[in-house]
C-alpha positions in Angstrom: 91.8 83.4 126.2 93.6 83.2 129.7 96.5 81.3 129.9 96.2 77.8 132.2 99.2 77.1 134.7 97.5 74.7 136.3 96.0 70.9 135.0 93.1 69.9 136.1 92.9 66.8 135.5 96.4 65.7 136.5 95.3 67.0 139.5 92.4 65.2 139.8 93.9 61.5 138.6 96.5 62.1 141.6 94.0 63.1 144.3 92.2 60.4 143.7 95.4 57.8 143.7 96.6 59.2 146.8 93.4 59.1 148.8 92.9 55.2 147.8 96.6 55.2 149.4 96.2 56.1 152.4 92.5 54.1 152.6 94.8 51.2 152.3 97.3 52.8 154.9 94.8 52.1 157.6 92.8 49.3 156.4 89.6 50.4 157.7 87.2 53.4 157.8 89.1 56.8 157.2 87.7 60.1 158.4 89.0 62.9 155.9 89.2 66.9 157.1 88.5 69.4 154.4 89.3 72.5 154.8 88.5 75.6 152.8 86.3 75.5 150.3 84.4 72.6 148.5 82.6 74.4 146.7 82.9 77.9 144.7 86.8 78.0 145.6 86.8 80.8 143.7 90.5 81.4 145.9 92.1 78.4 143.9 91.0 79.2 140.6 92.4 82.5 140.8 96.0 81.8 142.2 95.9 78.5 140.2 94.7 79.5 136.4 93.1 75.9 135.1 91.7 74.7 138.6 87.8 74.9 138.7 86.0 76.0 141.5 84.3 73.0 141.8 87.5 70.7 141.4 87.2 69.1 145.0 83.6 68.5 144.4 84.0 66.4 140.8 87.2 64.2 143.1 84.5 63.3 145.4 81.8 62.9 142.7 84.6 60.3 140.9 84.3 58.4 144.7 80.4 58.9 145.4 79.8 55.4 146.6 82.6 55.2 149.0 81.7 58.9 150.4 79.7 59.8 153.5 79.4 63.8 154.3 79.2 64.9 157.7 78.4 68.2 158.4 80.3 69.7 161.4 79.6 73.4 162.6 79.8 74.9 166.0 77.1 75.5 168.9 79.0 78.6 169.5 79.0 80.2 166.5 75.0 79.3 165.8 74.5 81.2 169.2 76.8 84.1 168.1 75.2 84.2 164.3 78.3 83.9 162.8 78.4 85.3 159.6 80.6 83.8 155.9 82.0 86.8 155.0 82.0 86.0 151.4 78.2 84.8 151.3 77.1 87.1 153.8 74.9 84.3 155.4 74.9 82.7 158.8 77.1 79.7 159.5 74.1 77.5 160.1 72.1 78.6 157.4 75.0 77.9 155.2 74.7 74.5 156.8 71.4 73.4 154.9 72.9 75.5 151.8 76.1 72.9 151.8 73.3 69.7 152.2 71.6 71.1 148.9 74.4 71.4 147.0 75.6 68.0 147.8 72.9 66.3 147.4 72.2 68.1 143.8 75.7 66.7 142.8 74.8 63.0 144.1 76.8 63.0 147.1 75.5 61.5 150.6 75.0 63.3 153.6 74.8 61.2 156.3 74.4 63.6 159.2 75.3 67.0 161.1 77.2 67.4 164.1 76.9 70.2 166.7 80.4 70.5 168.2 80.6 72.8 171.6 77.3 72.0 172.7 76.1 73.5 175.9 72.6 72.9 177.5 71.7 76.4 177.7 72.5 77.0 173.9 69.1 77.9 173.0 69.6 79.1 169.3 71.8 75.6 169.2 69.1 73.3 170.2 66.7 75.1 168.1 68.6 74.6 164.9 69.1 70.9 165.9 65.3 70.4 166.1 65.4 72.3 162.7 67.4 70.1 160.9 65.6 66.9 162.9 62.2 68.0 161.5 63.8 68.1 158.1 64.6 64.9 158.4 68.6 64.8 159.5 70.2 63.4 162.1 72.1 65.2 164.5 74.9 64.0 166.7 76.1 66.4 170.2 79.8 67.0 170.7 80.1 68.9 174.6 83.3 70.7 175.2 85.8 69.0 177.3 87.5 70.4 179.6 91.5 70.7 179.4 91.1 70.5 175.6 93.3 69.5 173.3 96.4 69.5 176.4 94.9 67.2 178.8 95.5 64.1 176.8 94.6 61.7 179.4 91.1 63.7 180.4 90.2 63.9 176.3 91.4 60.6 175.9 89.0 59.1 178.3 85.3 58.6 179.1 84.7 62.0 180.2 86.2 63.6 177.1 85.5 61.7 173.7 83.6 59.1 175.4 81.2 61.9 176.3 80.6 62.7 173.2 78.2 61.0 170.6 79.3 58.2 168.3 78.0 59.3 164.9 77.0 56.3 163.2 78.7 56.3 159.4 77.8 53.5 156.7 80.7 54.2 154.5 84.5 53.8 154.3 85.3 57.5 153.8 83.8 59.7 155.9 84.4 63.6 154.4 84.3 66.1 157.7 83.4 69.7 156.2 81.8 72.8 157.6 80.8 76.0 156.9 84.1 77.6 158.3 87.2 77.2 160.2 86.9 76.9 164.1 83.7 74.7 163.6 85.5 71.2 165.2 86.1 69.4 162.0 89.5 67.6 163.3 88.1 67.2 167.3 84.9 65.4 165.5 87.2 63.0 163.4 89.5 62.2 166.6 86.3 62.0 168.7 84.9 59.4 165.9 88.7 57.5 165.9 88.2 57.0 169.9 84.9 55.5 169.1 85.7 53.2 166.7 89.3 51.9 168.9 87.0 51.7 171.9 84.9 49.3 169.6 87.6 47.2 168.0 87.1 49.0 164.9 90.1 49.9 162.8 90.2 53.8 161.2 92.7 56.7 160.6 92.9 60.2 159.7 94.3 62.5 156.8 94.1 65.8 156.4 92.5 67.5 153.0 94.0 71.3 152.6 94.5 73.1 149.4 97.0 75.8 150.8 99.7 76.4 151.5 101.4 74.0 148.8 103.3 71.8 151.0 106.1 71.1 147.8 106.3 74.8 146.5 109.0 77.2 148.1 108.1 78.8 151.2 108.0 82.4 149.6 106.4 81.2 146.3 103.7 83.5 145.2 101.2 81.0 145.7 101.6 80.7 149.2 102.1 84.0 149.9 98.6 85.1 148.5 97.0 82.2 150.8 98.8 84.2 153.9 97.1 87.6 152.1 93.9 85.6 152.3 94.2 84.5 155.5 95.9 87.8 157.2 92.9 88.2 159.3 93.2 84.5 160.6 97.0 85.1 161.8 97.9 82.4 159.9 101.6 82.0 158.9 103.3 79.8 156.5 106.2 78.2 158.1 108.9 75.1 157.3 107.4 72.1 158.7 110.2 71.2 161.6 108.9 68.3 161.8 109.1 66.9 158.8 112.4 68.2 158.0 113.8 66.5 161.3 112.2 63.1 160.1 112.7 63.2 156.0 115.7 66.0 155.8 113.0 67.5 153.5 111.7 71.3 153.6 107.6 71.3 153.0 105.8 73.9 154.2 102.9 74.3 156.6 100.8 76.8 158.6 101.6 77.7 162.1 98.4 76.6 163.7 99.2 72.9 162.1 102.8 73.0 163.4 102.2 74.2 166.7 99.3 71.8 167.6 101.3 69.1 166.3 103.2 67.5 169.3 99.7 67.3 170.9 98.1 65.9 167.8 100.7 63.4 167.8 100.1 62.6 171.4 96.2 62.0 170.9 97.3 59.7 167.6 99.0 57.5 169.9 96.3 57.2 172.8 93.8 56.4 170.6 95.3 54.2 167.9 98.4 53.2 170.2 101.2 54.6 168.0 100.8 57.1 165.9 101.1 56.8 162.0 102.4 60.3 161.3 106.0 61.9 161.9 105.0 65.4 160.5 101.8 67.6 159.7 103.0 67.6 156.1 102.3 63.7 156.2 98.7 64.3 157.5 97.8 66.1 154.1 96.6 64.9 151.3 96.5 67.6 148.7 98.4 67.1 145.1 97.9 70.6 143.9 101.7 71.2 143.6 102.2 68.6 141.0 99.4 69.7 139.4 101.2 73.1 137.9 101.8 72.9 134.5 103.5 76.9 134.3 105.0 78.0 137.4 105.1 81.6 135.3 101.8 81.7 135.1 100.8 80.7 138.6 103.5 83.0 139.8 102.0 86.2 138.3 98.1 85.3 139.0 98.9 84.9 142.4 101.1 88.7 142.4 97.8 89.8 141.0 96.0 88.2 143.9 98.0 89.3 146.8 97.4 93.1 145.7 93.5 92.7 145.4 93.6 91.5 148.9 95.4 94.3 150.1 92.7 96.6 148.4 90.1 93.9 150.2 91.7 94.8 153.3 92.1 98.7 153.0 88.4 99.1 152.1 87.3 96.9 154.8 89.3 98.6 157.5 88.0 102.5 155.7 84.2 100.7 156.0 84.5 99.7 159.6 87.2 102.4 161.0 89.4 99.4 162.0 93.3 99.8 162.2 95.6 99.2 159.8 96.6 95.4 161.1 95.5 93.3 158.3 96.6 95.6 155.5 100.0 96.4 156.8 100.4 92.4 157.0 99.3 92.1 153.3 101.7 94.9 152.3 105.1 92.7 154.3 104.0 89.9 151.9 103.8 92.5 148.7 107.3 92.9 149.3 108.3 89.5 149.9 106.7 88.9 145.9 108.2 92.4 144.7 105.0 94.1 143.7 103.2 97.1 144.2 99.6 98.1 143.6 100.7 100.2 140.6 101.2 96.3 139.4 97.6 95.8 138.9 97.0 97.0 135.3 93.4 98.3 135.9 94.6 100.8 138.9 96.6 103.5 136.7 93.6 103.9 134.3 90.8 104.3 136.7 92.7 107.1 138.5 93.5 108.6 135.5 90.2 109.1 134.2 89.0 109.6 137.9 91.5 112.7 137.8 90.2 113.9 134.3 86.7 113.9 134.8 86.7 115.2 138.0 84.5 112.6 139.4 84.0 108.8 140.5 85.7 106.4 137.5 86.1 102.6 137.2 88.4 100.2 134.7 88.0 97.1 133.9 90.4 94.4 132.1 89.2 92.1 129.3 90.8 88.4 128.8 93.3 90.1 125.6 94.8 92.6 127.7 92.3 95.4 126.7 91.6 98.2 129.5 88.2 99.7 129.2 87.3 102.7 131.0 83.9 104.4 132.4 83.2 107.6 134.0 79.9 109.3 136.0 77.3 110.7 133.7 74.0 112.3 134.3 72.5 108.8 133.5 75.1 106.2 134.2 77.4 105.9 137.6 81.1 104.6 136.5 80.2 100.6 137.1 77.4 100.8 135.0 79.4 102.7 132.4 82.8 100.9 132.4 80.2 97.7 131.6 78.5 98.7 128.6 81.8 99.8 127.2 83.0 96.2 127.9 80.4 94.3 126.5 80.3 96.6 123.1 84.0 96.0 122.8 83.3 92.2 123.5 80.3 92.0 121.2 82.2 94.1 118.1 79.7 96.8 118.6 80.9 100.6 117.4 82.0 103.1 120.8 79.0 105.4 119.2 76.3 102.9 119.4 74.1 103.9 122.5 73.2 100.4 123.7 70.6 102.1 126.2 68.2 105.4 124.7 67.8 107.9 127.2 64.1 107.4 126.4 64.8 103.9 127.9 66.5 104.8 130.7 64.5 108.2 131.7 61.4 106.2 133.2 63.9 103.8 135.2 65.5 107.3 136.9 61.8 108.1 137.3 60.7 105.5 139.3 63.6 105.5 141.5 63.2 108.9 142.4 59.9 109.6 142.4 58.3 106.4 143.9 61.5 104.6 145.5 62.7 107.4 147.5 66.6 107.1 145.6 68.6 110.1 145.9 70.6 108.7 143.2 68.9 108.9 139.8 72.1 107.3 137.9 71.6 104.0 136.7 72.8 100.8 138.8 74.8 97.8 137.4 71.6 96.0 137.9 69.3 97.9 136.5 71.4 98.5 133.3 71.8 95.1 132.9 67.6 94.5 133.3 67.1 97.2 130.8 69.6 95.9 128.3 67.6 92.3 128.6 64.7 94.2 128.1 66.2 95.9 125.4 67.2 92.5 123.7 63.9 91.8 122.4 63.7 94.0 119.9 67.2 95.4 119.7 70.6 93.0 117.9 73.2 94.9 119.3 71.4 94.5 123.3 71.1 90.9 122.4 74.6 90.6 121.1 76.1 92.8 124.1 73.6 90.2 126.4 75.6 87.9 124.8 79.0 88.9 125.7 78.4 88.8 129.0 80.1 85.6 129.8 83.5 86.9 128.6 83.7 88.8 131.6 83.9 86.1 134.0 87.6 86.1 135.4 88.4 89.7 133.9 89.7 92.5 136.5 87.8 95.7 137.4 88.9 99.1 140.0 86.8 101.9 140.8 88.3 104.9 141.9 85.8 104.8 145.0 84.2 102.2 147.1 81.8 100.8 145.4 77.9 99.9 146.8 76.6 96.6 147.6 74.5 96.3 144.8 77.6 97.6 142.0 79.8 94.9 143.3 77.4 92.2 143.8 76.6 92.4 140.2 80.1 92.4 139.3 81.3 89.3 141.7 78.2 87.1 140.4 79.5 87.6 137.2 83.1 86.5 137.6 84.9 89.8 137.6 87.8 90.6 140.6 86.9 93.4 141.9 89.2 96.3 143.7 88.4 99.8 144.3 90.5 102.6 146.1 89.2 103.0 149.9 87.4 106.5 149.5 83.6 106.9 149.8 82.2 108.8 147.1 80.1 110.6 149.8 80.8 111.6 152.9 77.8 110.4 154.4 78.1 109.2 157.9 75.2 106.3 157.2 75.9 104.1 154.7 74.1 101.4 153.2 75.6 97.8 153.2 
């Protein structure tokens, strides 16, 4: 079993105490920012060993009556089809995704809000009639002009006042979106202007997992949050600000400290002063007293920062990009003293890459066992390296064939024959189908079906990029995935 270095439910108790804190700090309605993930922050749970994915989800769950959702995402990036990397779905389709899943777990939605919003926005106003017809409502937010350094034109009729009130029915309104750049914090100033113009008393605070405000500055941790966000040119930084008010170091993200003076400016238009001395006293988040082993935190976040930079060095090879993101991944390598030869799964894969003489994967079960899989007449290295897994999971002998080649003969048969594949080996999917297949009349398929939950949080690398479908299977079932950045083929078109 994994070790934890983080407790959940610590974490949970304090999130919750704080929030009621700073309710009671403002006395009225309070607009709360989330950024990153709410759900499937799969991110946290790695860096953090102990936090769930859904942690943020099950604090609001523990608040449901109190908590209206509004959905913010931008007219811009509807028009532009902006895509989640990580889901591989538009940002407004993730919209009505986001909607499901809170209402499946109980939570209120009260509305969406289109932020940017231009008249000749078709693809904008179509999606707003979308979500009208399905019965939401829908609040505009126009761009204003001089934004955010014209305090006295944004602070004014023509610049919040412009924009819609959204009407809210509950004392904490969350503001999430699909992704950043989507106008969660102009919504929740726009809505404080509102509510001040009205006599109504509300506040702000800030909701952001990383960085860890209390750890070091060069803790692992943070670190891997600047490998995840190397694309974003985000930088972790001492907050100045808060060490000039508190003679304390916390740590922040450039974008927060930079925008702060501003920020501070538009606190004290709207509300007349403002309540903050620092970006650090915006947030919210408890995760840092939440760690219960800083040892074990430490080394899952080492782990983390080097599958991003094989993230970034595939990505770049895929797309022919420059080296910018994986060079800025590699500076933060250093700063945590490791190397990619510090991923355990790495020097076995090329190993048996080198020895077979073809494409080879690895793959990392919870006890610290490496199992290995090469290319074979019937199997591709994914496929291979899985079956070994799962028999060594399931107690099942290395010469037990879980799949006959009289089983998998008429699979390679279709695919070639009537599918058009040039491949005839045997996808990760497909071996998976014909093992559930194989289940019902076979104990050692069912047992090996069995097994497959072990996997979940267990690291894999391939000696060569891997297809769509290879890792798709392998990051729906929990597994961190890295591969070298080398095609198998040298095929100019390639399928994604």
């Amino acid at each position: 079993m994994a070790q934890l270095g983080f407790d959940r439910e610590k974490y949970l108790s304090l999130q919750l105490e704080h929030i009621k804190e700073r309710r009671a700090q403002f006395g009225g309605k309070l607009y709360l920012e989330f950024g990153g993930k709410l759900f499937d922050d799969m991110h946290a749970s790695r860096v953090l060993p102990g936090f769930l994915p859904d942690n943020k989800i099950l604090m609001l769950e523990e608040m449901r009556d109190e908590v209206e959702i509004v959905m913010a995402v931008s007219a811009k990036d509807i028009q532009s089809n902006k895509v989640r990397a990580d889901l591989g779905i538009a940002y407004d389709q993730d919209v009505l995704r986001l909607i499901d899943a809170f209402r499946e777990r109980g939570l209120y939605v009260g509305s969406v809000v289109i932020t940017q919003m231009i008249d000749d926005n078709r693809p904008a106003k179509n999606f707003k009639r979308k979500l009208e017809r399905l019965g939401l409502k829908v609040y505009r937010h126009s761009p204003i002009k001089g934004y955010p350094h014209d305090i006295e034109a944004v602070v004014s009729e023509s610049g919040y006042g412009k924009n819609e009130y959204i009407e809210t029915s509950r004392d904490v309104v969350v503001v999430t979106a699909p992704g950043p750049g989507s106008g969660k914090l102009a919504t929740c100033l726009s809505q404080m202007y509102h509510d001040h113009m009205r006599g109504l008393t509300s506040g702000y605070a800030k909701y952001e997992t990383f960085p860890i405000w209390n750890l070091p500055l060069d803790h692992p941790v943070n670190l891997a949050y600047e490998a995840a966000t190397a694309d974003l040119d985000d930088v972790n930084m001492i907050d100045p600000y808060h060490l000039a008010a508190y003679g304390q170091q916390t740590v922040n993200y450039n974008r927060d400290v930079e925008t702060f003076p501003i920020l501070n400016l538009l606190f004290e238009h709207i509300m007349g002063a403002s309540p903050y001395r620092s970006p650090t006293d915006m947030g919210v988040n408890m995760a840092g007293f939440a760690i219960s082993d800083d040892d074990v935190c430490r080394q899952a976040a080492n782990q983390e920062i080097i599958r991003r930079l094989y993230r970034a060095l595939v990505a770049e090879r895929r797309d022919e990009l420059d080296s910018t993101v994986s060079d800025r991944i590699a500076l933060l390598m250093g700063k945590a003293g490791v190397s990619q030869s510090d991923r355990p799964v790495v020097e076995p894969a090329l190993a048996k890459a080198k020895k077979t003489k073809g494409p080879a994967a690895a793959l990392q079960l919870a006890d610290g066992t490496i199992v290995t899989g090469k290319t074979s007449k019937l199997l591709g290295s994914s496929s291979a390296v899985l079956l070994n897994a799962l028999k060594v999971l399931a107690g099942i002998d290395d010469s037990v064939d879980l799949l006959l080649p009289a089983t998998i003969g008429p699979i390679q048969n279709l695919k070639t024959h009537h599918l058009g594949s040039k491949n005839p080996r045997l996808h990760t999917d497909e071996v998976l189908i014909a093992l559930a297949v194989g289940a019902t009349t076979d104990d050692n398929a069912r047992q090996a079906l069995d097994a497959l939950s072990q996997l979940r949080g267990c690291d894999f690398h391939s000696s060569v990029i891997l297809g769509p479908v290879d890792e798709g299977v392998f990051r729906n079932l929990g597994v961190n995935v890295t591969s070298e950045p080398v095609f198998q083929y040298k095929n100019l078109y390639r399928k994604r």
